[in-house]
C-alpha positions, 0 to 999 in steps of 0.5 A: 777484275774477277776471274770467269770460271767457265762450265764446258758444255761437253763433260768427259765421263769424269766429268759427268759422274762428278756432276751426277755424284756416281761412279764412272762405270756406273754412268757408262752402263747406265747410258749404254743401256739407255737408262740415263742421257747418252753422251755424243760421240766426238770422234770416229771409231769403235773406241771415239771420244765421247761427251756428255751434253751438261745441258742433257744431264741437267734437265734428266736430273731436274726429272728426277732422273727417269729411266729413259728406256720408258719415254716415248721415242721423239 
């Protein structure tokens, strides 16, 4: 029987820069400012835990990570 790895849907700021190939710091400021997916807040707070959706990060990759800051409001 082979082992499953499974792939978390939420990613940790690690996490998402290790997918992205960038620098922790560097994702937070992008998302901040709205340049790339911002993550999903999973706890109250100022300082809440917050998570990267894969999926969000996925799909901006797959659109040659455009500056979200220029797309149209949904």
């Amino acid at each position: 029987m082979s082992a499953s790895v499974v792939t978390p849907e939420l990613l940790t700021l690690e996490q998402a820069s290790d997918l992205l190939n960038v620098g922790m710091r560097s994702l937070h400021r992008w998302s901040s400012i709205g340049k790339a997916p911002r993550p999903v807040k999973i706890t109250p707070g100022r300082r809440g835990c917050v998570r990267w959706r894969r999926g969000e990060l996925l799909a901006w990759i797959e659109q040659g990570c455009p500056d979200l800051r220029e797309q149209p409001s949904k």
